[in-house]
C-alpha positions in Angstrom: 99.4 128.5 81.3 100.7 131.1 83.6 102.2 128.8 86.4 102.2 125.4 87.0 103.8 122.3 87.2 104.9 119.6 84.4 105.4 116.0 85.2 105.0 112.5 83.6 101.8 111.6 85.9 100.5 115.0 88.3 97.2 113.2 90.3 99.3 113.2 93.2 100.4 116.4 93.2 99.0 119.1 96.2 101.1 121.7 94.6 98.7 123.9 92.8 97.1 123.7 96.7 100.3 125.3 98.2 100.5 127.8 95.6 97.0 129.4 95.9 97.8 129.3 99.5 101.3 131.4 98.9 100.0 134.2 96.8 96.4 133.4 95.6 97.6 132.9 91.7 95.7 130.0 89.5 98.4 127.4 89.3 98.2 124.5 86.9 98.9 120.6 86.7 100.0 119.7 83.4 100.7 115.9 82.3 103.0 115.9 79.9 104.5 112.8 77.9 107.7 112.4 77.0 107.7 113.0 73.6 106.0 116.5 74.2 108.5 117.9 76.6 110.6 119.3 74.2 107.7 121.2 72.3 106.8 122.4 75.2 109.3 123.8 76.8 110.4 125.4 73.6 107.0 127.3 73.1 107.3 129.3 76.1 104.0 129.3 76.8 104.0 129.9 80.5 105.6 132.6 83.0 107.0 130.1 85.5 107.0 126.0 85.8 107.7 123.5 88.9 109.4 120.5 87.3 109.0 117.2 88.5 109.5 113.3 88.0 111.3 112.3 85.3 111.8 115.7 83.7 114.7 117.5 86.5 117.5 116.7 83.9 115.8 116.2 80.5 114.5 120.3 80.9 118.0 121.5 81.1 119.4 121.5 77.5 116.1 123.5 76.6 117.1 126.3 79.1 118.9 129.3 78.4 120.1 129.6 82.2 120.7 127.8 84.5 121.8 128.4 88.4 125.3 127.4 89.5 123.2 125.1 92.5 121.4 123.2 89.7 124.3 122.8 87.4 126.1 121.1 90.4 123.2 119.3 91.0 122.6 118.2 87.0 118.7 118.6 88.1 116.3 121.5 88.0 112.7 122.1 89.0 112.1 125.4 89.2 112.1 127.0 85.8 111.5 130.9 85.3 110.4 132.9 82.0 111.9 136.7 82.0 111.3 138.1 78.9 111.6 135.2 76.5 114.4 133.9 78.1 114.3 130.5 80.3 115.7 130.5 83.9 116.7 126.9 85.7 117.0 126.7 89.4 116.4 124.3 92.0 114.5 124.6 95.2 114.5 121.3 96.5 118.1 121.5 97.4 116.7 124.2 99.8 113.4 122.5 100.5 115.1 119.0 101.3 117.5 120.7 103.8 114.8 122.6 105.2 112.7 119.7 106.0 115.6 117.8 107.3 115.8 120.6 110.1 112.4 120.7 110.9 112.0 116.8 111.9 115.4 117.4 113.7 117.7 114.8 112.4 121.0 114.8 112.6 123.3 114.1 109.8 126.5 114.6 111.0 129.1 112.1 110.5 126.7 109.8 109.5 126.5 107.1 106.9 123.5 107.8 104.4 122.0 106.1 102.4 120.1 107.6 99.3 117.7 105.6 97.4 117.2 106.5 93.6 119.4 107.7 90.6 117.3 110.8 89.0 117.4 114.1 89.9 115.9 114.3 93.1 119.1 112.1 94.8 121.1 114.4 93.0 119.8 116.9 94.9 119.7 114.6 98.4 123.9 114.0 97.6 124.4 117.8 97.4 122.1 118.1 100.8 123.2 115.7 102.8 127.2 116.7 101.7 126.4 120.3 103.1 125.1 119.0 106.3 128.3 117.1 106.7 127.4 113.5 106.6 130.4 111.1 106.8 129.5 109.2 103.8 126.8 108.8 101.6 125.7 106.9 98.5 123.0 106.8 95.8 121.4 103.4 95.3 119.6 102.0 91.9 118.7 99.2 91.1 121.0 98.7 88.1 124.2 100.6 89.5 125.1 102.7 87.0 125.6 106.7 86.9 127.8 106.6 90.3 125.0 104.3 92.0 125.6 101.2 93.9 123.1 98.6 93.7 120.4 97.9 96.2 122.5 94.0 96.7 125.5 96.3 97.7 123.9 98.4 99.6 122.7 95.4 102.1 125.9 93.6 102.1 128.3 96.3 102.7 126.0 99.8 103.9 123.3 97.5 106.3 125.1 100.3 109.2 123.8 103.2 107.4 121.9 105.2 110.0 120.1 107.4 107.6 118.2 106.7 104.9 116.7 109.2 101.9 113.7 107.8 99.9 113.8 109.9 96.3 112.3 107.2 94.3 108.5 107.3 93.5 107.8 104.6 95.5 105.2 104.0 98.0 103.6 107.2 96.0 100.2 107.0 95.4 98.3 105.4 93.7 101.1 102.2 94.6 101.2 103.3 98.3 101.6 99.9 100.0 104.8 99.4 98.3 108.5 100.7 99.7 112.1 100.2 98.4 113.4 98.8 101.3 112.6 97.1 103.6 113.7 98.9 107.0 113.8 96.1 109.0 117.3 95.2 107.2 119.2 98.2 108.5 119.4 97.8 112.0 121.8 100.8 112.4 119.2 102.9 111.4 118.2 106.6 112.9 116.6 108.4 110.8 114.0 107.6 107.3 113.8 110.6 105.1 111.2 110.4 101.9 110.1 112.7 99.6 107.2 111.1 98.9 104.1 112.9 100.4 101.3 111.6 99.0 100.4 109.6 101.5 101.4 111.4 104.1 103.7 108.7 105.5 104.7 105.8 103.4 105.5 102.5 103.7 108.8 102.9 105.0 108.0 106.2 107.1 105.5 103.1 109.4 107.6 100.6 109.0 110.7 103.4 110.6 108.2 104.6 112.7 106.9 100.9 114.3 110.8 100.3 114.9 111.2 103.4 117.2 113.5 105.3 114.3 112.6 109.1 113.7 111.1 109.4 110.5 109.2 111.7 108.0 107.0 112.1 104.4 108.0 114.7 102.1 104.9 117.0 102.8 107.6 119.9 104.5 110.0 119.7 101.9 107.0 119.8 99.1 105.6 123.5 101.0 109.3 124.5 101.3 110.4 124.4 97.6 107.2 125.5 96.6 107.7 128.3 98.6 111.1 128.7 97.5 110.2 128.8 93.7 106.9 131.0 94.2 109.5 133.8 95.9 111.1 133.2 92.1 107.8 133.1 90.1 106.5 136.4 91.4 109.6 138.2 93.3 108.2 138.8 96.5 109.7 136.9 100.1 108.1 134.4 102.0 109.0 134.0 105.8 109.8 131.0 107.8 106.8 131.1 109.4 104.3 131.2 106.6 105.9 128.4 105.7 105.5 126.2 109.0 101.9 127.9 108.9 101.0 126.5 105.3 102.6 123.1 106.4 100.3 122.4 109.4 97.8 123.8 108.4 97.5 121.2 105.1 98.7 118.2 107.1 95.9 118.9 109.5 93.2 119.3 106.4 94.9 116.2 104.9 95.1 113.9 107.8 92.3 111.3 108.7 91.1 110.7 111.8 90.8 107.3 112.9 88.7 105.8 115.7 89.4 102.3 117.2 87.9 100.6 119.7 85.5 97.8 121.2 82.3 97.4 119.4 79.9 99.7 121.3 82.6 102.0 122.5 80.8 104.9 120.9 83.1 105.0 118.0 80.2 106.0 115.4 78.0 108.3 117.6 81.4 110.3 117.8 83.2 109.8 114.7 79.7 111.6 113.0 80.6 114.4 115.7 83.6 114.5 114.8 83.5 115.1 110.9 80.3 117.3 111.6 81.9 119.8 113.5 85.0 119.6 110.9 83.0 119.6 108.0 84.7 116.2 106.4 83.3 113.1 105.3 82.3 110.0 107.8 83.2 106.9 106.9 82.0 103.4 108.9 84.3 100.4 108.1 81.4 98.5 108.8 78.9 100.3 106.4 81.2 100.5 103.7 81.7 96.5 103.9 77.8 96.1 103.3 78.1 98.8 100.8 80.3 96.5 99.1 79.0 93.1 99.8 75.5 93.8 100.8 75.5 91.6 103.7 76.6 93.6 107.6 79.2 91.9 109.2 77.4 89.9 111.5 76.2 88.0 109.2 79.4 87.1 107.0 80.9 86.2 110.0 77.6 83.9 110.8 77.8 82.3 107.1 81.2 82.9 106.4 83.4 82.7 109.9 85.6 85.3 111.2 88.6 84.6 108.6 86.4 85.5 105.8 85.4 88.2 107.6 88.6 89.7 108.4 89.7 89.3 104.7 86.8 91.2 103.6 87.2 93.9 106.0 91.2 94.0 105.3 90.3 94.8 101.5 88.0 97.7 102.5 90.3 99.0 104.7 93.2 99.3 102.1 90.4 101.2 99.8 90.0 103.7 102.6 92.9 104.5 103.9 93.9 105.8 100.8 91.9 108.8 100.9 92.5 112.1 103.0 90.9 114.4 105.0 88.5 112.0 106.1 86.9 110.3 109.7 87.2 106.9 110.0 85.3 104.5 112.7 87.0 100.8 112.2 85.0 97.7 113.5 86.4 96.4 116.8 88.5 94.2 115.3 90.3 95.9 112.7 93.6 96.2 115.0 94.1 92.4 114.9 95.6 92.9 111.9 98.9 94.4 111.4 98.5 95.4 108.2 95.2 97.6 108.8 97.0 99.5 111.3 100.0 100.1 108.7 98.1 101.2 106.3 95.6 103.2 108.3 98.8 105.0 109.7 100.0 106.5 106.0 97.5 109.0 106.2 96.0 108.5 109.6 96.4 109.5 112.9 94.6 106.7 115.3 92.3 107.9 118.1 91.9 104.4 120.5 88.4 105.4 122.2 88.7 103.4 125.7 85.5 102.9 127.3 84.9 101.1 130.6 83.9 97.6 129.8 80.8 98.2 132.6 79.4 100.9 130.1 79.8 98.6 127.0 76.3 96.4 126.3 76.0 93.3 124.3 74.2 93.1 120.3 72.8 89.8 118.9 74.3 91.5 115.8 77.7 91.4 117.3 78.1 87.5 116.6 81.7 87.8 118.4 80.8 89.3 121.7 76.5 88.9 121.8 77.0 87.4 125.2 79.1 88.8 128.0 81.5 86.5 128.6 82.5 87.2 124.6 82.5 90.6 125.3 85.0 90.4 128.1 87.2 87.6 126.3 87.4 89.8 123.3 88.1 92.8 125.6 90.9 91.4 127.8 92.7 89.9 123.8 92.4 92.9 122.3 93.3 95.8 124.8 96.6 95.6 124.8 96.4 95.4 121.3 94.3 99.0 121.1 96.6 100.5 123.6 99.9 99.4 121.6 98.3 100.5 117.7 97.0 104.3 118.8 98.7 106.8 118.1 96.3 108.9 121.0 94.9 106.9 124.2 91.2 108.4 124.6 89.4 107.6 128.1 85.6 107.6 126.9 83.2 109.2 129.3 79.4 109.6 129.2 78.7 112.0 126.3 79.9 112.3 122.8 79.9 115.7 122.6 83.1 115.3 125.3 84.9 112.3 123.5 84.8 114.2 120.4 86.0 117.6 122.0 89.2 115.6 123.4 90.1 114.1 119.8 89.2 117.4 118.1 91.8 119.2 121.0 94.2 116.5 120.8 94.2 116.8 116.6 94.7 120.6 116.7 97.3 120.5 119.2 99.5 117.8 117.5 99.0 119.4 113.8 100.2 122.3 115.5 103.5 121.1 116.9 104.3 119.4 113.4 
């Protein structure tokens, strides 16, 4: 190995992406167990390592140097071989306050909040302390190495108005999980995590649905890797590369999602859509029968709409776990809170609002096959369309135009990120 990055479990991981894109060098993701960290390390074997979750502090004794930052810190994850000798540092102290910046939140005299006890809260403490919070405190769930406990956090820090994510949870593979729940810190302002795979956790929606301002990790993740590769092969990387490298993965990573009435034109454009970006198209509906062999029309014949809806709200957690893809939803996907949460971790939601004069009945649509349905389900669910999208499109005769305005919209907002 040449460079890469070690970690207990690296399928999450888009580092070895960022890295190509810094300076073009192979980069590799190594899974390494506990037992072999110490061989490893020892051996040598590599030019340059990113260091991740849990092996920040267990690296250091292995190390012939180590920065005064990550000393301070107790955590590194940047390690550099010069000539036999081992180099600590750490980037995500940088990275972190980087991020922090870029999402514009303010921690000034504010009470924070850090969730975690390993080395990337040890690196949130030192952050948030330069950027002169009032207070802050790291929070475990058993209390011990200068942590409180999550109980004391809710009885005597519910006013914290920022909070820092640095635990793995809500990573994926477990991303419909969070460490708090948001809703029980009502003074909150700001939701920081480091996760970024999704793109937005758990508790980034859940911040997000209660009007705070809050971000994934996928800035601070390009920052310090950017930060590290300067180390790895001596050479600067600008501001702007780095904002470049940012959008330009979060647009590659996000899906796009389409919601609407059921012969809003939501496939015919979705297939536009992912043509013309050269990404997957995925039908909610399709990949139901995929899975159960029977369309929707008819489990909601045999079955009823609750079985439906339950079916349906299994597929949709499958799918919204992958990236980079476009996603058409059946018309009554929104009715669900759940669907739109999770299709929000690593979607941005296009609601495609046609004119309910341009909408026809099916047979096949057992829920609006007449047009009275049609117009009951309209006038229940619009508001609900209107309220879940993150981007109101008004549908006019020809795909080719709907798809245009989501494709302008999608560049546009990537591009402001």
């Amino acid at each position: 190995m040449k460079y890469g990055l070690i970690a207990e479990r690296v399928g999450h991981s888009f580092s070895a992406e960022i890295h190509k894109r810094l300076f073009g060098y192979d980069y590799e993701l190594k899974a390494i167990k506990k037992d072999e960290l110490e061989q490893f390390i020892k051996s040598r074997e590599f030019l340059a390592l990113n260091v991740t979750i849990p092996y920040k502090q267990a690296v250091i004794p292995y190390l012939d140097y180590v920065n005064q930052t990550a000393l301070d810190i107790g955590a590194v994850n940047t390690i550099v071989n010069r000539d036999g000798k081992l180099y600590g540092a750490n980037t995500d102290l940088m990275g972190l306050c980087a991020m922090i910046d870029h999402e514009g939140i303010s921690l000034k005299d504010k009470k924070v909040l850090i969730l975690g006890s390993g080395g990337t809260s040890k690196t949130a403490f030192a952050a948030v302390k330069s950027l002169s919070c009032r207070e802050a405190y790291r929070v475990s769930r058993s209390g011990s190495d200068s942590c409180i406990t999550y109980e004391n956090a809710l009885d005597l820090h519910s006013d914290a108005e920022i909070i820092i994510n640095t635990t793995p949870c809500g990573m994926f593979p477990d991303i419909y999980a969070s460490a708090i729940d948001i809703k029980d810190f009502r003074s909150a302002e700001g939701v920081i995590d480091v996760v970024y795979n999704p793109l937005r956790s758990k508790l980034v929606t859940d911040a997000l649905s209660m009007g705070i301002k809050a971000c994934g990790g996928l800035y601070m993740l390009v920052a310090q890797a950017a930060y590290a590769a300067e180390m790895f092969v001596e050479k600067t990387v600008s501001p702007e590369r780095i904002d470049e490298i940012y959008n330009d993965m979060l647009s590659q990573k996000e899906n796009i999602v389409l919601t609407g009435m059921p012969g809003s034109g939501k496939t015919s454009t979705g297939k536009l859509i992912a043509s013309s970006l050269g990404r997957e198209f995925i039908d909610t509906d399709d990949a139901i029968f995929n899975k159960i062999g029977k369309t929707a029309g008819d489990i909601i014949m045999e079955q009823g709409e609750k079985a439906f809806r339950d079916i349906e709200s299994d597929v949709i957690k499958e799918i919204s776990a992958l990236q980079g893809k476009v996603i058409s939803t059946g018309g009554g996907a929104i009715l669900r809170k759940q669907n739109i949460e999770l299709l929000k971790e690593n979607g941005r939601i296009y609601f495609l609002d046609r004119d309910l004069d341009y909408i026809v009945t099916s047979d096949d649509r057992p829920l609006s096959s007449n047009r009275d349905d049609l117009e009951k389900r309209f006038k229940e669910r619009y508001p609900i369309y209107c309220s879940t999208c993150d981007c109101r499109i008004i549908a006019v005769d020809g795909k080719r135009l709907n798809a245009n305005a989501i494709l302008e919209d999608f560049k546009n907002e990537n591009s402001r990120n």
